[in-house]
C-alpha positions as CSV (number, residue, x, y, z in Angstrom):
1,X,26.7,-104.6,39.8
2,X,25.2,-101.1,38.4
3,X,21.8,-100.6,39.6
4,X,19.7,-99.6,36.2
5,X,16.9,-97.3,36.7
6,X,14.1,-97.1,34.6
7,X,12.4,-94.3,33.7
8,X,8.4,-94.3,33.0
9,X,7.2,-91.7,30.9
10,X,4.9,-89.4,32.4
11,X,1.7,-89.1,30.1
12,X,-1.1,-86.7,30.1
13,X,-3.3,-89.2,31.8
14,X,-1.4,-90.3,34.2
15,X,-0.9,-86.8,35.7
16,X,-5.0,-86.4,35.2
17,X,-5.4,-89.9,37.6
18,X,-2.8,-88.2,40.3
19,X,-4.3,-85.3,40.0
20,X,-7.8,-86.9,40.7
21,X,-6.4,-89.0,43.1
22,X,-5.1,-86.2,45.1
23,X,-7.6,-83.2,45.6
24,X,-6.5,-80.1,47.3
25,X,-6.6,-79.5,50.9
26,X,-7.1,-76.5,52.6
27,X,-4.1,-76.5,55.4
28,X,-5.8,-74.9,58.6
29,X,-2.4,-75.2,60.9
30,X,-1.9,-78.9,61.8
31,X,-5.4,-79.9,60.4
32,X,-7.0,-79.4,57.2
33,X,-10.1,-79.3,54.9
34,X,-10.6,-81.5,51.8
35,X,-11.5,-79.6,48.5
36,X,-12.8,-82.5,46.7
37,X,-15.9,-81.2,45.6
38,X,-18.6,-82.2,47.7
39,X,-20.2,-80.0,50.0
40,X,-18.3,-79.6,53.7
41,X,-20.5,-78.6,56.2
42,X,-19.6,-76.0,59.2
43,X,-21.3,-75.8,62.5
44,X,-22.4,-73.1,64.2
45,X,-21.7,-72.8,68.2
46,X,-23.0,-69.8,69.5
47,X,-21.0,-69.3,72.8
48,X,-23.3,-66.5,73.6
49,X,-26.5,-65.3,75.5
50,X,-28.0,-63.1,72.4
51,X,-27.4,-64.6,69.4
52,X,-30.7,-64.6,66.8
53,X,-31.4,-68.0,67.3
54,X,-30.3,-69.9,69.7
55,X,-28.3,-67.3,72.1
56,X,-27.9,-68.7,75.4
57,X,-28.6,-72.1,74.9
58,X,-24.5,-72.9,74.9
59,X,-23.0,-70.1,76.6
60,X,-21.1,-72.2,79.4
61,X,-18.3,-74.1,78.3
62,X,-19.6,-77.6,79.2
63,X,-22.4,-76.8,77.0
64,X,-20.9,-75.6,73.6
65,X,-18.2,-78.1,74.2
66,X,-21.3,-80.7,74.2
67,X,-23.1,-78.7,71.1
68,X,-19.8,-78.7,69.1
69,X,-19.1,-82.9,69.7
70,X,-22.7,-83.6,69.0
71,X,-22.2,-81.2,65.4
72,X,-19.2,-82.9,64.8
73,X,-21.0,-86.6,65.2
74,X,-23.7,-85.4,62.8
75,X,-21.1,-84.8,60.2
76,X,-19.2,-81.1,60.8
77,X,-16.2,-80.9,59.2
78,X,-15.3,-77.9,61.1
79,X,-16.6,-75.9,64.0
80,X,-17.2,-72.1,64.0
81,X,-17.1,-70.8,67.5
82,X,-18.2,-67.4,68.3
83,X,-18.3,-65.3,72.0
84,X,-19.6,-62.5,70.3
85,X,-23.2,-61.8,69.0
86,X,-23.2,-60.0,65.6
87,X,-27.0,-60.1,65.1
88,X,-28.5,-56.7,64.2
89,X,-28.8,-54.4,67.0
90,X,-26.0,-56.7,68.7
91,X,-24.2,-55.3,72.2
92,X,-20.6,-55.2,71.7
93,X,-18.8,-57.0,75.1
94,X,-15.7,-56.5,75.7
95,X,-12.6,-58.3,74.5
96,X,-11.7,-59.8,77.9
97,X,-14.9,-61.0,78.4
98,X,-15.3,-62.9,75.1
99,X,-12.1,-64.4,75.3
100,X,-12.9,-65.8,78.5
101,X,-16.4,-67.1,76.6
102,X,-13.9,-69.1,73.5
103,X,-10.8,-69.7,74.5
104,X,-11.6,-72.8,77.6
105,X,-13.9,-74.2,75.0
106,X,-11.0,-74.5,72.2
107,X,-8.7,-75.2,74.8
108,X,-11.1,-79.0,75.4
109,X,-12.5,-79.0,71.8
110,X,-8.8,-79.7,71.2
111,X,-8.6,-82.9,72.9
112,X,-11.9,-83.9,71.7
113,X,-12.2,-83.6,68.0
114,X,-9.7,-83.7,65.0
115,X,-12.0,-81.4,63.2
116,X,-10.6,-77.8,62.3
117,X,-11.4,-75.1,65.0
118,X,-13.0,-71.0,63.5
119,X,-13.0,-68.3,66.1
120,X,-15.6,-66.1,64.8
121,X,-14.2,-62.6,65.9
122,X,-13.4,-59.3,64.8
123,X,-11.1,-57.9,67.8
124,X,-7.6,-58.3,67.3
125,X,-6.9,-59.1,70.9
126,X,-9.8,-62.2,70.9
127,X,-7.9,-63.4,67.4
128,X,-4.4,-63.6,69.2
129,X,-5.9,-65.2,72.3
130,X,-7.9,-68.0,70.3
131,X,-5.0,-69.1,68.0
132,X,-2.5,-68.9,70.8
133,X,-4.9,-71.5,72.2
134,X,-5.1,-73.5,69.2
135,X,-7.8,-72.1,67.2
136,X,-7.1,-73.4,63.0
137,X,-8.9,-70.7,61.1
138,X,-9.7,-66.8,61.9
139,X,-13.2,-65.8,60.4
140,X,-13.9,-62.2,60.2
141,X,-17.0,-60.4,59.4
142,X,-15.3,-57.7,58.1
143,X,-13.2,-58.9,55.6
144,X,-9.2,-57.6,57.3
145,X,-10.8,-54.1,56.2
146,X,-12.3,-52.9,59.5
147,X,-8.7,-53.9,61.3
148,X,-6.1,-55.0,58.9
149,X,-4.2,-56.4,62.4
150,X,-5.9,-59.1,62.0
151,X,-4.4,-60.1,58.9
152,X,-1.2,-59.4,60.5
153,X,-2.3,-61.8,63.3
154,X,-3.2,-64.6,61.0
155,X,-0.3,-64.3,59.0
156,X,2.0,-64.8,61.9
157,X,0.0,-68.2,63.3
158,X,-0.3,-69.6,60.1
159,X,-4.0,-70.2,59.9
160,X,-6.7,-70.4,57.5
161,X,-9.1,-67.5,56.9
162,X,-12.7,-67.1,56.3
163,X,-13.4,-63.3,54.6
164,X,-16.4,-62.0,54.6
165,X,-18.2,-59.5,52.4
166,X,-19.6,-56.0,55.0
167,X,-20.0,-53.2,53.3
168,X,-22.1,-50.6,54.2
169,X,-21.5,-48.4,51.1
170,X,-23.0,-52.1,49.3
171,X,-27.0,-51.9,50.2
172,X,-27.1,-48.5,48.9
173,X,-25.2,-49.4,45.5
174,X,-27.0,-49.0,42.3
175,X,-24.0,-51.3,40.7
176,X,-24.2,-54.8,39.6
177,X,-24.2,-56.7,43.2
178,X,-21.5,-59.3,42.3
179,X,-19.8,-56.5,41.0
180,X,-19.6,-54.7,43.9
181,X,-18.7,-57.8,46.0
182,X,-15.7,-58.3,43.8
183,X,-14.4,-55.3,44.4
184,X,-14.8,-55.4,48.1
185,X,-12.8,-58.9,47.9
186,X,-10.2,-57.4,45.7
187,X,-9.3,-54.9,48.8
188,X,-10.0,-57.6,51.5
189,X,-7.4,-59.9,49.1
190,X,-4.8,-57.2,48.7
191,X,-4.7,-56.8,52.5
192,X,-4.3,-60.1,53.3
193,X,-1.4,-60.5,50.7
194,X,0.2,-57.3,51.8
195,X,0.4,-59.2,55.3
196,X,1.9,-62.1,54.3
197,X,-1.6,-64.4,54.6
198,X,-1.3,-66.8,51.4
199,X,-4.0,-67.4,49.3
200,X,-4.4,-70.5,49.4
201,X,-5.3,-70.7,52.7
202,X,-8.1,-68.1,52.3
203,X,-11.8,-68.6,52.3
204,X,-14.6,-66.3,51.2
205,X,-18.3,-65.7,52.8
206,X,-20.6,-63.3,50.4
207,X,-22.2,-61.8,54.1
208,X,-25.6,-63.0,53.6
209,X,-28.0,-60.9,56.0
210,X,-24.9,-58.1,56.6
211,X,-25.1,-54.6,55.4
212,X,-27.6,-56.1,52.4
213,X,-31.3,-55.5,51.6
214,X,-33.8,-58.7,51.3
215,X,-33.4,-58.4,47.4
216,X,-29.7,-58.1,47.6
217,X,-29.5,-61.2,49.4
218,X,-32.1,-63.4,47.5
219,X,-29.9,-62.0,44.5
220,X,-26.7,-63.4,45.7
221,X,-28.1,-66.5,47.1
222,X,-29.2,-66.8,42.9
223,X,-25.6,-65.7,41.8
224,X,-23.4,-67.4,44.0
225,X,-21.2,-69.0,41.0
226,X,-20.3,-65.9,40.0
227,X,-17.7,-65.3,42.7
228,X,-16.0,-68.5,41.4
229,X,-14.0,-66.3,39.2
230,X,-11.9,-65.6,42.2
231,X,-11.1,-69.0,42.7
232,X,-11.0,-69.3,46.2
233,X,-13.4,-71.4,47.9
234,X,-16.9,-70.4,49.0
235,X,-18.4,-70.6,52.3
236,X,-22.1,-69.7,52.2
237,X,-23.7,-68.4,56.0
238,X,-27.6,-68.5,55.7
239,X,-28.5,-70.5,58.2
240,X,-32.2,-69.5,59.5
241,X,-31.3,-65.8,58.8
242,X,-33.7,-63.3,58.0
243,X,-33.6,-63.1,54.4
244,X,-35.4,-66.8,54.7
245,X,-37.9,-65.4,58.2
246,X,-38.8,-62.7,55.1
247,X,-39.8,-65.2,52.7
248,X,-41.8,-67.7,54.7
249,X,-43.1,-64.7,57.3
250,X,-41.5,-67.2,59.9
251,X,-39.4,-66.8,63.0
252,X,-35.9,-68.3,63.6
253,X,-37.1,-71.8,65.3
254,X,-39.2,-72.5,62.3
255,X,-36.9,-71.6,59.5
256,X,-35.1,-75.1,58.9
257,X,-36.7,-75.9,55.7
258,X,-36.0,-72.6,54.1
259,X,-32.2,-73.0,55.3
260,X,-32.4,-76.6,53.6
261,X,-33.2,-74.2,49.9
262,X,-30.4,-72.2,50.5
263,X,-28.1,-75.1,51.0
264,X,-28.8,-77.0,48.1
265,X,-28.7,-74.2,45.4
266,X,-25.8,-73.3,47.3
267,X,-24.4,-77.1,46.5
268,X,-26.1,-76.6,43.1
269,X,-23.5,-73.8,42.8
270,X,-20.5,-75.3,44.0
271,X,-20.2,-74.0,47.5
272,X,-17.6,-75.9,49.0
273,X,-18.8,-75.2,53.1
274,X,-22.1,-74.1,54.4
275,X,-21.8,-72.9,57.7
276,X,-25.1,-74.0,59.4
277,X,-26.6,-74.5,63.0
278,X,-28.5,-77.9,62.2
279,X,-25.8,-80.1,60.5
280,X,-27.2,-83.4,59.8
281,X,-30.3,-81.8,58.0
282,X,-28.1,-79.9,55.7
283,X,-25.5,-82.4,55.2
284,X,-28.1,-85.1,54.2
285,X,-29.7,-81.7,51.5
286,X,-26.0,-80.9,50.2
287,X,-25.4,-84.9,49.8
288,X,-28.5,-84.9,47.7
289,X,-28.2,-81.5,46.1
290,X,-24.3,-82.8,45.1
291,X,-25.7,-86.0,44.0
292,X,-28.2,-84.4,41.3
293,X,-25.4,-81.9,40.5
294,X,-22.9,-84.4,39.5
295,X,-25.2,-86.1,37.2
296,X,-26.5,-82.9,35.6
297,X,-23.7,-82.8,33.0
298,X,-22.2,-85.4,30.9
């Protein structure tokens, strides 16, 4: 007997429900992040002894493995681990010695979580060392353009990459910030695509608090849509930073609330991570923040 197979047509709607019903994922190596539209948050783990805020507090491996599971309980859905502080006036270590800070905590965090692993570095050496280890996604504060290696690097592994703006030549700009910031991406982009890195697997971080003035970064922090025209997703780094210490006159410990503003116009704005130190604070703001948002339009 001749099998007859039918044929359903495909309708306009019916691609609208898939597509709804499948949301894009960011593929970070084996793992990968949901872009559905709510907020993701990112935590912090300082694997460091002078970090702004809480340097020192996590710079054995027993304890940022310990920070990083109890970030991940609260609600993380990714971890950003850094050996090296790159607060102003920072000390530059070496890259031997910061490997030896990151790579034994990756190497457990693997067993331990299924959440997608950042190494926060800008030496080409600690890159290769972290994602050897297992590390999912490269963030660089430089954006590939202080060494385009590392686009190199993360082209080969296959990983995601966070690219943030840094551009001296930026505070003392008389042009339109978001201007200014798309033009720095542009390069950062045509580097990364030059090295094979596909976009879709890229990230972008506006800098908040690097090579910027207080009204620069209380002007992105206002603007933040505006980069949406690259259509990449957003991650916004403003955790108890200084542009918030400025406003409220306040130091580090006591800037929680001010971070809690800054995540939810970041939400507001459609941010899709928010790389904080105190997750469950901003992941119950951003759940709010979302909540209002997706009711502010018919």
């Amino acid at each position: 007997m001749m099998n007859v197979v039918m044929s359903v047509p495909v309708t306009t709607d019916s691609l609208s429900v898939k597509a709804h019903a499948e949301p894009r994922r960011l593929v970070c190596r084996d793992r990968s992040l949901l872009l559905d539209g709510e907020p993701k948050m990112v935590g912090i783990v300082n694997i460091t002894d002078d970090s702004f805020f809480d340097g020192g507090r996590f710079a054995s491996t027993e304890a940022a493995v310990a920070q990083s599971l109890r970030l991940v309980a609260e609600g993380a859905a990714m971890l950003d681990l850094g050996g090296q502080s790159t607060r102003p006036g920072y000390a530059e270590i070496s890259a031997e010695e910061e490997i030896a800070r990151v790579v034994p905590v990756i190497s457990t965090l693997l067993e331990k979580t299924s959440v997608p692993l950042s190494i926060d570095t800008y030496k080409p050496a600690v890159a290769r060392a972290a994602l050897a280890a297992g590390a999912h996604v490269l963030n660089d504060i430089h954006g590939f353009l202080g060494d385009e290696t590392l686009a190199e690097i993360a082209a080969e592994a296959g990983c995601a990459v966070i690219l943030m703006h840094n551009d001296e030549a930026y505070k003392a700009a008389h042009l339109d910030p978001i201007a200014a910031m798309l033009a720095f991406f542009d390069r950062s982009l045509a580097v990364a695509a030059r090295a094979g890195v596909a976009r879709e697997k890229i990230m972008l971080d506006p800098g908040i608090g690097f090579a910027k003035t207080h009204e620069q970064n209380l002007a992105l922090l206002a603007r933040l849509d505006e980069l949406r025209v690259l259509g990449l997703p957003l991650l916004l780094g403003a955790s108890r930073k200084s542009v918030i210490g400025n406003v409220l006159s306040l130091p580090p410990e006591e800037r929680l609330e001010g971070t809690l503003a800054t995540t939810a116009l970041a939400v507001w704005q459609g941010v899709e991570f928010i790389r904080v130190h105190d997750v469950c604070a901003n992941a119950r703001a951003a759940k709010t923040a979302a909540a209002i948002r997706n009711h502010s339009k018919p």
